[in-house]
N, CA, C and O atoms as a Tripos MOL2 file, in Angstrom:
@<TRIPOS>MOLECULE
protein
  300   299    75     0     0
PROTEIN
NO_CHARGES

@<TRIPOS>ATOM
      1 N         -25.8950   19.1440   53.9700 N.3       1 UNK1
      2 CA        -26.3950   19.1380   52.6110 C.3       1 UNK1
      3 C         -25.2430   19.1460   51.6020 C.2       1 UNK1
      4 O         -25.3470   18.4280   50.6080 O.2       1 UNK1
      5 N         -24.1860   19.8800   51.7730 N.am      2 UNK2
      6 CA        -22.8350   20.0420   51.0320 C.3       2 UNK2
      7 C         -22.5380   18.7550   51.0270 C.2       2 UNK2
      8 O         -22.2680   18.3410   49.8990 O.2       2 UNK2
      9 N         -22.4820   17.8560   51.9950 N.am      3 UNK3
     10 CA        -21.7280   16.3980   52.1430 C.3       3 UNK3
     11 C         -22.9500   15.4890   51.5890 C.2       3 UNK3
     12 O         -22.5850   14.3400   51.3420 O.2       3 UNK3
     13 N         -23.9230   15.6740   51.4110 N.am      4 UNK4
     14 CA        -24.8860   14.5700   50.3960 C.3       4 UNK4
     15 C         -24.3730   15.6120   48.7080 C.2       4 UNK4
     16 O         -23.6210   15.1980   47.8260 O.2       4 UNK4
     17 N         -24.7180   16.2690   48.7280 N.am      5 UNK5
     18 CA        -24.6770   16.9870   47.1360 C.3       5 UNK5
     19 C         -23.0260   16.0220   46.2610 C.2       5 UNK5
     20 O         -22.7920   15.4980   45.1720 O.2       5 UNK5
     21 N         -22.3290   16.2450   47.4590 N.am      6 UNK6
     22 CA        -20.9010   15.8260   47.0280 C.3       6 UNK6
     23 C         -20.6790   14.5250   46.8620 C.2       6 UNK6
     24 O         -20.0060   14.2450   45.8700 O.2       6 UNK6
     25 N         -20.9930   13.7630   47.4420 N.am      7 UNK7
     26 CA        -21.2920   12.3950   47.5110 C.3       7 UNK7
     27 C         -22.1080   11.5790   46.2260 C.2       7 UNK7
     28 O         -21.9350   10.4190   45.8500 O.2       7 UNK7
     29 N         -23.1750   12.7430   45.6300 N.am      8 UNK8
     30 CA        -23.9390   12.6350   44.4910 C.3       8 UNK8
     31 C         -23.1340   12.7640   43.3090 C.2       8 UNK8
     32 O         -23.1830   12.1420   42.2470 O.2       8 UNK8
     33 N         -22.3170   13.7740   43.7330 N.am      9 UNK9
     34 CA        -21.4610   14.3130   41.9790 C.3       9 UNK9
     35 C         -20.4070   13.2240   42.4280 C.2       9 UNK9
     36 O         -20.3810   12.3420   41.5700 O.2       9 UNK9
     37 N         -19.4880   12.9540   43.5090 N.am     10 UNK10
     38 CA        -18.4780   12.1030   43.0680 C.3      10 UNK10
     39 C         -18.6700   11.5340   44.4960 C.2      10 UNK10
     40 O         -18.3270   12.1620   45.4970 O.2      10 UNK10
     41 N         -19.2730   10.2320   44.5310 N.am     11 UNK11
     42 CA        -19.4400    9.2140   45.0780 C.3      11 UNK11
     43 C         -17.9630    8.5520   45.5270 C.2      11 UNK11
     44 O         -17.5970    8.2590   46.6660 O.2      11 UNK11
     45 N         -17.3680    8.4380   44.4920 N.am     12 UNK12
     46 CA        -15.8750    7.5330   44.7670 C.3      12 UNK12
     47 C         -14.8020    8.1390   45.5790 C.2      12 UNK12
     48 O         -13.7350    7.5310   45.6660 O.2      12 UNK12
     49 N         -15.0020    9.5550   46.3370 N.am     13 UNK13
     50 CA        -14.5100   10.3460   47.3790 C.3      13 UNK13
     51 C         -14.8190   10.3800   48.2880 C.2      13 UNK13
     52 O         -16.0350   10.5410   48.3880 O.2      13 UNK13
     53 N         -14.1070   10.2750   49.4740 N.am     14 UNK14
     54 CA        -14.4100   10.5110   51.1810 C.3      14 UNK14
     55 C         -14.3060   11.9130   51.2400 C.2      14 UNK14
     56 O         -13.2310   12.5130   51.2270 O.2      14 UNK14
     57 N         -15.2650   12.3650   51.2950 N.am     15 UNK15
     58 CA        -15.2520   14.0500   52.0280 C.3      15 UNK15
     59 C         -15.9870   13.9750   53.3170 C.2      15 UNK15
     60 O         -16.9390   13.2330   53.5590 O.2      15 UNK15
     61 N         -15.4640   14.7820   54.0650 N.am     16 UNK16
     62 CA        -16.3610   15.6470   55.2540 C.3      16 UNK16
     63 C         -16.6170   16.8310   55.3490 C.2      16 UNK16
     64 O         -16.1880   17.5300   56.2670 O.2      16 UNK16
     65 N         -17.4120   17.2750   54.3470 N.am     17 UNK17
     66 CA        -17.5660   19.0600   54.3510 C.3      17 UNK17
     67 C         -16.4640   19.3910   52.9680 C.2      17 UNK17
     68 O         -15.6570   18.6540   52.4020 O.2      17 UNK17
     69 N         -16.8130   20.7170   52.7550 N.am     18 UNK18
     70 CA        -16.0320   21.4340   51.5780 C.3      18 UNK18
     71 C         -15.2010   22.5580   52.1330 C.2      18 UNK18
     72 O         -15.5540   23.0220   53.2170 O.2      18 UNK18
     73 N         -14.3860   22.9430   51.6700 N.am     19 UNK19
     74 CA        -13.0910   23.6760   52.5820 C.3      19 UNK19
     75 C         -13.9330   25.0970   51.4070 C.2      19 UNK19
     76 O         -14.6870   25.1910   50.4390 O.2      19 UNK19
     77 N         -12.8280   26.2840   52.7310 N.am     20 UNK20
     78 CA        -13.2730   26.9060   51.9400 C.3      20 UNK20
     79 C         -13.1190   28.1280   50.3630 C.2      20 UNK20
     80 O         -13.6870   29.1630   50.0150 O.2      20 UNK20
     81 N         -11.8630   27.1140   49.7150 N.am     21 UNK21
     82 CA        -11.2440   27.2220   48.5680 C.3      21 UNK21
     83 C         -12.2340   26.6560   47.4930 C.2      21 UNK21
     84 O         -12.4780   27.2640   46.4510 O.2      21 UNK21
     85 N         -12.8740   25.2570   47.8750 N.am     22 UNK22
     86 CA        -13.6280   24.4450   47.1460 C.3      22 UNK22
     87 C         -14.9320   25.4050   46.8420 C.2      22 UNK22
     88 O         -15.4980   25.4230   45.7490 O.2      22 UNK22
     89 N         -15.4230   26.4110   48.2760 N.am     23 UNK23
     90 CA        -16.7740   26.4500   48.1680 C.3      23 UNK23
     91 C         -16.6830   28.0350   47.2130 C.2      23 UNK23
     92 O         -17.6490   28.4000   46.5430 O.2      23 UNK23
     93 N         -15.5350   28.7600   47.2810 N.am     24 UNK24
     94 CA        -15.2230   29.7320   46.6800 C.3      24 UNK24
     95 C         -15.1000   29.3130   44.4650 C.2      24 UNK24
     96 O         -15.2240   29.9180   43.4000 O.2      24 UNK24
     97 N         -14.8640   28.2480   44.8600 N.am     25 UNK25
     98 CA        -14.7340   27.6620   43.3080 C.3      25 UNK25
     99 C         -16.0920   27.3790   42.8030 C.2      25 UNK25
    100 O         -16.4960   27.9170   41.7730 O.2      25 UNK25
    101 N         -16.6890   26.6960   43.3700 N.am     26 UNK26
    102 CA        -18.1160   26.5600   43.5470 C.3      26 UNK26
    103 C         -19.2420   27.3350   42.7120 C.2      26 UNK26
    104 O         -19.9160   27.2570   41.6850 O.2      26 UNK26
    105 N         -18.9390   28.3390   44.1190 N.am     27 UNK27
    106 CA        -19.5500   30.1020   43.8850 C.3      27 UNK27
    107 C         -19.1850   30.3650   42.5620 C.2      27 UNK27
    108 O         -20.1810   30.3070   41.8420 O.2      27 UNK27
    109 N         -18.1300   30.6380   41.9300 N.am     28 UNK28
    110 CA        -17.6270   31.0660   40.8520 C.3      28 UNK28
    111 C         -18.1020   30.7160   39.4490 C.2      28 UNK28
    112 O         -18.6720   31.3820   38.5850 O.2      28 UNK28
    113 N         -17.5660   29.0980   39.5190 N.am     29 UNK29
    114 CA        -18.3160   28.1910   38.4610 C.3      29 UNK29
    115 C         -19.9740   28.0930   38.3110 C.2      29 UNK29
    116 O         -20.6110   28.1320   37.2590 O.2      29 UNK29
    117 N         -20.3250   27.9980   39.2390 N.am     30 UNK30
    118 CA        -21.7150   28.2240   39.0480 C.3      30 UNK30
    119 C         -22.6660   29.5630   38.4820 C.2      30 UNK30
    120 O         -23.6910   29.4950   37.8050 O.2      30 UNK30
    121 N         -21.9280   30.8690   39.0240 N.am     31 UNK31
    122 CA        -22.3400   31.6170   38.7410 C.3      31 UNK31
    123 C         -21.7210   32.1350   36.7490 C.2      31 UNK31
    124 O         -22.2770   32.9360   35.9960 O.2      31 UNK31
    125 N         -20.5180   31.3380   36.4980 N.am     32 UNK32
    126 CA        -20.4000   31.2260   35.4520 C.3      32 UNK32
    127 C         -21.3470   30.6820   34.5610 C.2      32 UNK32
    128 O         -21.8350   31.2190   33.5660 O.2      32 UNK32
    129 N         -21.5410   29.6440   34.9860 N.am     33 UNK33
    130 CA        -22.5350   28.3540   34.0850 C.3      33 UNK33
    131 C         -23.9630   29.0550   33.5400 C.2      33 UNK33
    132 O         -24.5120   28.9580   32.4420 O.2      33 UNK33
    133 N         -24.4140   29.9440   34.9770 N.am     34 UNK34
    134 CA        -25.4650   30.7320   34.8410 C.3      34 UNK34
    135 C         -25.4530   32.2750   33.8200 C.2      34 UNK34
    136 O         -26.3580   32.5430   33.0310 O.2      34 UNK34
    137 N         -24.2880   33.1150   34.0460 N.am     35 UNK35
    138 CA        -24.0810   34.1600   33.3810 C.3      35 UNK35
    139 C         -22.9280   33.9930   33.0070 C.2      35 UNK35
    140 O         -22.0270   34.3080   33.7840 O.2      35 UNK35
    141 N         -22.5720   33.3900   31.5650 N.am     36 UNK36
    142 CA        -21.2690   33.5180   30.7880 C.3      36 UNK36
    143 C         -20.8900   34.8410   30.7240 C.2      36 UNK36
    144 O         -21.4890   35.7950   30.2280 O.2      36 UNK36
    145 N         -19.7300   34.7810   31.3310 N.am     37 UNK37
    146 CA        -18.7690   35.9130   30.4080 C.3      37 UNK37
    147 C         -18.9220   36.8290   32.0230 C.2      37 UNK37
    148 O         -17.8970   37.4110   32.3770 O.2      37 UNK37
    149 N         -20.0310   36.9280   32.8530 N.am     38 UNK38
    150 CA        -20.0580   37.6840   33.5050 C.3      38 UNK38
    151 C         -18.8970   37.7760   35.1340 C.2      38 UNK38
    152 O         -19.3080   37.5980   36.2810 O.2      38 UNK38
    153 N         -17.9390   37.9870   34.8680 N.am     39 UNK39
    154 CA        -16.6860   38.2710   35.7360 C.3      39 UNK39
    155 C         -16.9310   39.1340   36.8480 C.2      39 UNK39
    156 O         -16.6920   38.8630   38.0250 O.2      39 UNK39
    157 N         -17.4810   40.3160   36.3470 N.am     40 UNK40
    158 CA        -17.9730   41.2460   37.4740 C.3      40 UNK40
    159 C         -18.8560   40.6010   38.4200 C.2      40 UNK40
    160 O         -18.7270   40.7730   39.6320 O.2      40 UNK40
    161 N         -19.8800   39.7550   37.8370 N.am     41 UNK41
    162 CA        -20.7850   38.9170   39.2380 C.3      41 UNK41
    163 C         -20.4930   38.6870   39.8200 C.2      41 UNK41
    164 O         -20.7630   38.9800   40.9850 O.2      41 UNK41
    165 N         -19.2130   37.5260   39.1350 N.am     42 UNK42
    166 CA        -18.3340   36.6270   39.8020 C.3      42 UNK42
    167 C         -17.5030   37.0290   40.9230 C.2      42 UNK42
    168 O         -17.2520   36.4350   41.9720 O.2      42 UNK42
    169 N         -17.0820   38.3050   40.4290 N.am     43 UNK43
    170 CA        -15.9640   38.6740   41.6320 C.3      43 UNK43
    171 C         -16.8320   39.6840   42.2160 C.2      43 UNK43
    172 O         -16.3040   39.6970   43.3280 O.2      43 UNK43
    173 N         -17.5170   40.3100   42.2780 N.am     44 UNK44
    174 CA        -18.6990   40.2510   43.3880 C.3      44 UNK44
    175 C         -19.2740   39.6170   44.0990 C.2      44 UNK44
    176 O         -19.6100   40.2030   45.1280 O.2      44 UNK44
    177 N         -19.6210   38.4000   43.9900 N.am     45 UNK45
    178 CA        -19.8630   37.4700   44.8340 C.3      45 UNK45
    179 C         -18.8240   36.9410   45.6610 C.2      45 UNK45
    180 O         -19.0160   36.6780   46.8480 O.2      45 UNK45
    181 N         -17.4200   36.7300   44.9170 N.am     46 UNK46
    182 CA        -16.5200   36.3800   45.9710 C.3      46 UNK46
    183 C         -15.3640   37.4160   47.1520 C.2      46 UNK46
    184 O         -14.5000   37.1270   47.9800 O.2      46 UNK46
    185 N         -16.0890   38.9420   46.5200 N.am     47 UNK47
    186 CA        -15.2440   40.0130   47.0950 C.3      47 UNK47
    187 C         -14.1130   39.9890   46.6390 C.2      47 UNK47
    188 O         -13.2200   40.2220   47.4530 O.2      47 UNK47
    189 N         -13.6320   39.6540   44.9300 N.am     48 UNK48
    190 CA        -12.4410   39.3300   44.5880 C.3      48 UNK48
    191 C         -12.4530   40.6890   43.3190 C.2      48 UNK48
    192 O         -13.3940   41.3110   42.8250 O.2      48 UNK48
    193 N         -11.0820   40.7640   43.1210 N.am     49 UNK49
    194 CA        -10.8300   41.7200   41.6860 C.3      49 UNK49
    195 C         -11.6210   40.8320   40.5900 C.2      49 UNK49
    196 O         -12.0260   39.6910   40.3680 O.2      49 UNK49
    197 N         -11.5750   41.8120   40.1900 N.am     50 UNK50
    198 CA        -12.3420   41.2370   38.4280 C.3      50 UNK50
    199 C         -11.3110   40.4550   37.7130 C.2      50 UNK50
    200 O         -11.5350   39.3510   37.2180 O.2      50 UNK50
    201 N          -9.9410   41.1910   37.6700 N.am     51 UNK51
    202 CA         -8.7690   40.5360   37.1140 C.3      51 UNK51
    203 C          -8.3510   39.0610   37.3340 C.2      51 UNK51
    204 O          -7.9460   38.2810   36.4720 O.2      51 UNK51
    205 N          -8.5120   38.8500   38.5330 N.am     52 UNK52
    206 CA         -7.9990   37.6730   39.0230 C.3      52 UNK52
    207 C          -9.1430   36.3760   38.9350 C.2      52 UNK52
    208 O          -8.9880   35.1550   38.9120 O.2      52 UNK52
    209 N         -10.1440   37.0960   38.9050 N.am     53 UNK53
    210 CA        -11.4300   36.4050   38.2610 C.3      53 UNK53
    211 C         -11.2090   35.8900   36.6850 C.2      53 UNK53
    212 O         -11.6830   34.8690   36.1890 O.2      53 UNK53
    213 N         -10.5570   36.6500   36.1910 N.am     54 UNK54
    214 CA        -10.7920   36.4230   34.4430 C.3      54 UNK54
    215 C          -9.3840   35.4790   34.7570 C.2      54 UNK54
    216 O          -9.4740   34.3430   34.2900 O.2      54 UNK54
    217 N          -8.3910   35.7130   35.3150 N.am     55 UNK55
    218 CA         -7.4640   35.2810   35.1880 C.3      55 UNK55
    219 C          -7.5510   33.6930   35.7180 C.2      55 UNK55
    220 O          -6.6860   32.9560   35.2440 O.2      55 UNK55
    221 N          -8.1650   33.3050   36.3200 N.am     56 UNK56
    222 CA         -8.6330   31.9570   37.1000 C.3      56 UNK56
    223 C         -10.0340   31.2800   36.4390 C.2      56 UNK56
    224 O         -10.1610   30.1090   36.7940 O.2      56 UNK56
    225 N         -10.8260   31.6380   35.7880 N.am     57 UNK57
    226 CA        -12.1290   31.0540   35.3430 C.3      57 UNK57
    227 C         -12.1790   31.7880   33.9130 C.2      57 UNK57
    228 O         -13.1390   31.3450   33.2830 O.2      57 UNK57
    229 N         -11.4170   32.8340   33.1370 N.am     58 UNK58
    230 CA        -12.0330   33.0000   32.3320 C.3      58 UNK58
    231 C         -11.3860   32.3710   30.7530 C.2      58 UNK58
    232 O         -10.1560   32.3680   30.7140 O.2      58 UNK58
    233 N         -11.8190   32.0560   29.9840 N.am     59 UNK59
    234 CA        -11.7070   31.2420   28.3390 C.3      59 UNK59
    235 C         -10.2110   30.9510   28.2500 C.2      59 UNK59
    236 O          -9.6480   32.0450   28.2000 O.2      59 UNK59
    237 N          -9.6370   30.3130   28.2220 N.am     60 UNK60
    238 CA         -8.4200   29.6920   28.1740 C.3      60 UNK60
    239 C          -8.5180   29.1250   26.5690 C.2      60 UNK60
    240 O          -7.4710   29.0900   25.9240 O.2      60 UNK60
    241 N          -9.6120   28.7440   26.0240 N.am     61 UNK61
    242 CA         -9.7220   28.5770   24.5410 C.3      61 UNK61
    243 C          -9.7410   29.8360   23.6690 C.2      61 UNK61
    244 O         -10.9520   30.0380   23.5800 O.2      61 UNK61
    245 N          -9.2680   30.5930   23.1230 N.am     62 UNK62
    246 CA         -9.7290   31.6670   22.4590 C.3      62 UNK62
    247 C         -10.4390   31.9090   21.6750 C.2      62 UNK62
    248 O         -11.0020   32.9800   21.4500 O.2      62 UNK62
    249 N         -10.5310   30.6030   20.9680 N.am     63 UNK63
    250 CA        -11.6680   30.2670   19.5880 C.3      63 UNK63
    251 C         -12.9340   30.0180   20.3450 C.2      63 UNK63
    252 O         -13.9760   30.3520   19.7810 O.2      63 UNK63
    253 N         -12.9890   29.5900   21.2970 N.am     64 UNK64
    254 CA        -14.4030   29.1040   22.2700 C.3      64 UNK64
    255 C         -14.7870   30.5620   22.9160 C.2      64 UNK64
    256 O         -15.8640   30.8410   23.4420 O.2      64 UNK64
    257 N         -13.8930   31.2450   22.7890 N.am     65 UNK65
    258 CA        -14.6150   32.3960   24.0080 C.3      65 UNK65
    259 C         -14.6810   33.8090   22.8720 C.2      65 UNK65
    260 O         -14.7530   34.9650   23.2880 O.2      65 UNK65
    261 N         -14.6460   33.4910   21.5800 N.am     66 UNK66
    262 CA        -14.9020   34.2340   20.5420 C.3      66 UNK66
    263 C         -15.9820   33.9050   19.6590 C.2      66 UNK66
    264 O         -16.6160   34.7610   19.0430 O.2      66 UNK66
    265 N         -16.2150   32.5740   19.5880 N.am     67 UNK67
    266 CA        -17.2880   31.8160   19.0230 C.3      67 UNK67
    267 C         -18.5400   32.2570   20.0820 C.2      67 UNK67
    268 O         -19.5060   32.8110   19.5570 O.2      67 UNK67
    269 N         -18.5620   32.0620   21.3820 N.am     68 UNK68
    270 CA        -19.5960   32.5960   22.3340 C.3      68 UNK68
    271 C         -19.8680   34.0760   22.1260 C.2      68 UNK68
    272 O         -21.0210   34.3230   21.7720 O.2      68 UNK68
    273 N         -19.1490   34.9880   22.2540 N.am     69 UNK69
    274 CA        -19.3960   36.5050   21.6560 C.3      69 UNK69
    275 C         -19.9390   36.5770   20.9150 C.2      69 UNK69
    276 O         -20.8910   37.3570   20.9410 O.2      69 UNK69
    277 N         -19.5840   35.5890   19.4870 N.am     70 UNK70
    278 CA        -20.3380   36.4780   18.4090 C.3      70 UNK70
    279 C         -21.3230   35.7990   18.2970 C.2      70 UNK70
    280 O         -22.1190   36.2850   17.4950 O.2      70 UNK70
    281 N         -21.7900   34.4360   18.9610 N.am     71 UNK71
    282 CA        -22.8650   34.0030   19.0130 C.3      71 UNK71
    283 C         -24.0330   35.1470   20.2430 C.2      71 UNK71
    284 O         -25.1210   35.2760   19.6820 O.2      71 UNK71
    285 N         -24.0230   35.5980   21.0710 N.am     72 UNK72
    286 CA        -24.2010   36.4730   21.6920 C.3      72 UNK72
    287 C         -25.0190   37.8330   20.7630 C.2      72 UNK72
    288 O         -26.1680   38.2110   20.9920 O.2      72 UNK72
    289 N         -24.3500   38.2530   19.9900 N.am     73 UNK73
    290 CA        -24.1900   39.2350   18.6710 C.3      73 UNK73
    291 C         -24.4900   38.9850   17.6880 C.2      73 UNK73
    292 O         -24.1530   39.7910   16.8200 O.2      73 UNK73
    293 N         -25.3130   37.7020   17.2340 N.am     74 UNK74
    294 CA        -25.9560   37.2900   16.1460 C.3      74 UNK74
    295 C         -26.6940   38.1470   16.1000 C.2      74 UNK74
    296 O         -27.1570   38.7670   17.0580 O.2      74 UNK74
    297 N         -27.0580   38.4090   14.1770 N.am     75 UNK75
    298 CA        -28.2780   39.2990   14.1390 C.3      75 UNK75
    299 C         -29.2810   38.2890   13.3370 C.2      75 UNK75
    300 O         -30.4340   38.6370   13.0830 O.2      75 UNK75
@<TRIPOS>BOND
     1     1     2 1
     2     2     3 1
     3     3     4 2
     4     3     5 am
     5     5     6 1
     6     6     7 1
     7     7     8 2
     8     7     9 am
     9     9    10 1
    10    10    11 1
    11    11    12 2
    12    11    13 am
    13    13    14 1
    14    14    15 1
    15    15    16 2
    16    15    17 am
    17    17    18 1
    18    18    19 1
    19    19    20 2
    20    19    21 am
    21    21    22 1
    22    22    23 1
    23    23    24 2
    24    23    25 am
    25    25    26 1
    26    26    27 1
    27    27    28 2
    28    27    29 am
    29    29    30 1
    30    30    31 1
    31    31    32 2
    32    31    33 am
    33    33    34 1
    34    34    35 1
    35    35    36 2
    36    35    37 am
    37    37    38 1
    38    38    39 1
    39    39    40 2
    40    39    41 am
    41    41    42 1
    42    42    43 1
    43    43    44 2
    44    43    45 am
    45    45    46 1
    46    46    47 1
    47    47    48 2
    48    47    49 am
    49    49    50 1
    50    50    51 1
    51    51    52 2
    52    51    53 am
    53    53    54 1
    54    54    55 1
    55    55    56 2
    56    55    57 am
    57    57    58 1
    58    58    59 1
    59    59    60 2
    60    59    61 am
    61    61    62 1
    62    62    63 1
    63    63    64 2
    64    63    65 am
    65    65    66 1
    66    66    67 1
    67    67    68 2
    68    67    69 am
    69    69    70 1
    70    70    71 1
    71    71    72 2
    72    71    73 am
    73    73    74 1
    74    74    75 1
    75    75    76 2
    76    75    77 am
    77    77    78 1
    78    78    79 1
    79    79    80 2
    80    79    81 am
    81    81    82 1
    82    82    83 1
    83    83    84 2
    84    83    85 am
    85    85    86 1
    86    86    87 1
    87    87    88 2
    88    87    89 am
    89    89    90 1
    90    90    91 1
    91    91    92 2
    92    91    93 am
    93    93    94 1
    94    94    95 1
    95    95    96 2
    96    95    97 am
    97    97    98 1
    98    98    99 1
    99    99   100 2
   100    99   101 am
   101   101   102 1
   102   102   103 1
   103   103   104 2
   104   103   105 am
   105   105   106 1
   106   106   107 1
   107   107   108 2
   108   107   109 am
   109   109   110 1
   110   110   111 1
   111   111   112 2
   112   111   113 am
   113   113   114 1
   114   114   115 1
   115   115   116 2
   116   115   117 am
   117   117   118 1
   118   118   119 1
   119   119   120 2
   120   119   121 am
   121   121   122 1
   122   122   123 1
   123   123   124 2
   124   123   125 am
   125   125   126 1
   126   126   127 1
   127   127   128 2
   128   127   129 am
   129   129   130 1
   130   130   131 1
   131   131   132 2
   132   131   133 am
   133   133   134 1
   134   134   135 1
   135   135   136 2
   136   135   137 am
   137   137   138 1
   138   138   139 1
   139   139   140 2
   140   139   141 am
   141   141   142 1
   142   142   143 1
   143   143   144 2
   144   143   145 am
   145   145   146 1
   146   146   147 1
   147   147   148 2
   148   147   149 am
   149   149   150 1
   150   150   151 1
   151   151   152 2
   152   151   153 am
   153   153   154 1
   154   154   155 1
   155   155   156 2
   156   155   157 am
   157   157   158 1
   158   158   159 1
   159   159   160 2
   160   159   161 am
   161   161   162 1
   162   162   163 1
   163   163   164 2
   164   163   165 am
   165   165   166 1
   166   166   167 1
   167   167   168 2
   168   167   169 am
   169   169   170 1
   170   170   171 1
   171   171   172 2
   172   171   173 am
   173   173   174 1
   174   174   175 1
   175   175   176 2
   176   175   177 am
   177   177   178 1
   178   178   179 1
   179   179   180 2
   180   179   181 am
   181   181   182 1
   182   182   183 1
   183   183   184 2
   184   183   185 am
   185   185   186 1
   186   186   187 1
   187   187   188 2
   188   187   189 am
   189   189   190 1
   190   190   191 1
   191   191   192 2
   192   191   193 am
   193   193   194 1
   194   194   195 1
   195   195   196 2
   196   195   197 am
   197   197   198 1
   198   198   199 1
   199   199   200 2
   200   199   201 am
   201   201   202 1
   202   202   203 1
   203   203   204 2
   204   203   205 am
   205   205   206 1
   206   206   207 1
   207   207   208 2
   208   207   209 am
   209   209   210 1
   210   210   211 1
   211   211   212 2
   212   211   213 am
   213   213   214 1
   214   214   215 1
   215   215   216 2
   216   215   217 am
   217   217   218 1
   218   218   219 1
   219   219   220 2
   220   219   221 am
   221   221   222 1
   222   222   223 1
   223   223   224 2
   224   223   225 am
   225   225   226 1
   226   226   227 1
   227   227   228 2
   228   227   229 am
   229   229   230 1
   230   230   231 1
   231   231   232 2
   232   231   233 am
   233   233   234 1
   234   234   235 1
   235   235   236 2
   236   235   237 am
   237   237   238 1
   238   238   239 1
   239   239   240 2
   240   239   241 am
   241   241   242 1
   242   242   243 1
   243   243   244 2
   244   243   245 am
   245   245   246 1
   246   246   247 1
   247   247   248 2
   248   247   249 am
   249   249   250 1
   250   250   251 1
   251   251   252 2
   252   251   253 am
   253   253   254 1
   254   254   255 1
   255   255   256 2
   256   255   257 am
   257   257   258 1
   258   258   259 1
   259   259   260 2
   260   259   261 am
   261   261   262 1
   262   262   263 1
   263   263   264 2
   264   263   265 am
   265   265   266 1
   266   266   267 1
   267   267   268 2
   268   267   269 am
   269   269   270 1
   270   270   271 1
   271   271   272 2
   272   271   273 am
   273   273   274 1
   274   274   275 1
   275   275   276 2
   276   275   277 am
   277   277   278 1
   278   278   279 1
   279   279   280 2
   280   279   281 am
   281   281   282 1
   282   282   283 1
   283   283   284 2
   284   283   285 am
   285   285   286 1
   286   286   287 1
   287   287   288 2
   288   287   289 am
   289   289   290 1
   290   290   291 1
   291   291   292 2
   292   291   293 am
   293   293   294 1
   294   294   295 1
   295   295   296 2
   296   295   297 am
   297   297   298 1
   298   298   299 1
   299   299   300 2
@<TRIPOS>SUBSTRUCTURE
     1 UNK1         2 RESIDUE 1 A UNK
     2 UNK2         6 RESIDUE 1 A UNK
     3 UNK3        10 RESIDUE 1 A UNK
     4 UNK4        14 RESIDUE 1 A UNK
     5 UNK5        18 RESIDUE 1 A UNK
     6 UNK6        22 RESIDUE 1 A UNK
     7 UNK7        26 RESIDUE 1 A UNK
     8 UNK8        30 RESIDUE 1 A UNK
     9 UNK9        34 RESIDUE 1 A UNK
    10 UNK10       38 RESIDUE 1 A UNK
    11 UNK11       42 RESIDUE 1 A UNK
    12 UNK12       46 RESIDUE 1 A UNK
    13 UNK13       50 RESIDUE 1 A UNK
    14 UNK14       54 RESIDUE 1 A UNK
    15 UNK15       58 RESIDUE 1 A UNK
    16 UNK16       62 RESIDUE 1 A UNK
    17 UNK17       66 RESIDUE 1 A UNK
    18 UNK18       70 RESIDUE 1 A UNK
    19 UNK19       74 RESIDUE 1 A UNK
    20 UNK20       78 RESIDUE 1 A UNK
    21 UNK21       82 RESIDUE 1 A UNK
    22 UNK22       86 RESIDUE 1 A UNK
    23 UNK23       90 RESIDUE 1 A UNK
    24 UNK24       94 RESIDUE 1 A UNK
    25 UNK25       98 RESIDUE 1 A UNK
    26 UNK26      102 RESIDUE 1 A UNK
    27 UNK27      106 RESIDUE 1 A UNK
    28 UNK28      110 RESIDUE 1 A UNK
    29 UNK29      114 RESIDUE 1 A UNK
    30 UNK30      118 RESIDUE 1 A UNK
    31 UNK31      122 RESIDUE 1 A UNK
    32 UNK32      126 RESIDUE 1 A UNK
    33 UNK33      130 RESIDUE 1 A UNK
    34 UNK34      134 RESIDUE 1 A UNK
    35 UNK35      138 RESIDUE 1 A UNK
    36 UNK36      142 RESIDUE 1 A UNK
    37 UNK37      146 RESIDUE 1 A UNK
    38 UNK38      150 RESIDUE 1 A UNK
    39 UNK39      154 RESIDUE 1 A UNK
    40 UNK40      158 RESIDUE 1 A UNK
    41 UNK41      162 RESIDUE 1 A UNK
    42 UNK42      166 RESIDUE 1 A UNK
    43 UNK43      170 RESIDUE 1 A UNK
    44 UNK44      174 RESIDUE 1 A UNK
    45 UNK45      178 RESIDUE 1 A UNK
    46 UNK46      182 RESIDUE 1 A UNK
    47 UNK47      186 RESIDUE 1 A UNK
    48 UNK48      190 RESIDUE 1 A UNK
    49 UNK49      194 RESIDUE 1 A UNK
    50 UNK50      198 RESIDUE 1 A UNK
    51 UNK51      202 RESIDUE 1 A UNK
    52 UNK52      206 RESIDUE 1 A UNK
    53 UNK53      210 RESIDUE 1 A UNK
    54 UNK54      214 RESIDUE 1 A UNK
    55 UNK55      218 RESIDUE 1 A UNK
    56 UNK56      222 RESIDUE 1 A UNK
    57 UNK57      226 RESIDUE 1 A UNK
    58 UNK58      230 RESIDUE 1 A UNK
    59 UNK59      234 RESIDUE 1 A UNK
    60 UNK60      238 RESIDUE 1 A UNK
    61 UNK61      242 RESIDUE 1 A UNK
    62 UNK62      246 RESIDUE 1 A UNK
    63 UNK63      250 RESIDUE 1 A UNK
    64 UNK64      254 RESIDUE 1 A UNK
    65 UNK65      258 RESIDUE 1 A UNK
    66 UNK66      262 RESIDUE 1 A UNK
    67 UNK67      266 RESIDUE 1 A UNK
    68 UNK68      270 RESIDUE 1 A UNK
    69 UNK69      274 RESIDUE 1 A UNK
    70 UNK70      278 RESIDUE 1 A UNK
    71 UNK71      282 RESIDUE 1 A UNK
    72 UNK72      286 RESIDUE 1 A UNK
    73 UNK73      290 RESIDUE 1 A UNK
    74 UNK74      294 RESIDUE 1 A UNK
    75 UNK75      298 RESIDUE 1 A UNK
């Protein structure tokens, strides 16, 4: 199922299966997409520090990941 899904998002790649760096990225991003901001999920799900979580997936824009907060905090 991993090797049709992949094939769907990027067709123009030969894969056989997802390693398991890819499927750890995966996990991560997705569970991002679903709960912004939420790091603790994230590195719960992957048995990882929280730190290294924020430090690898989290806002690299500062204006984007401040604009989301206070949108969050609208009254």
């Amino acid at each position: 199922m991993t090797y049709t899904a992949f094939m769907h998002v990027m067709p123009e790649e030969k894969q056989h299966g997802i390693n398991m760096h890819a499927m750890r990225h995966l996990i991560a991003e997705t569970h991002l997409d679903d709960h912004p901001g939420d790091y603790i999920g994230a590195a719960a799900k992957l048995n990882d520090e929280v730190e290294q979580i924020i430090k690898t997936y989290g806002d690299k824009d500062r204006t984007k990941a401040m604009r989301r907060i206070a949108e969050q905090y609208e009254l």
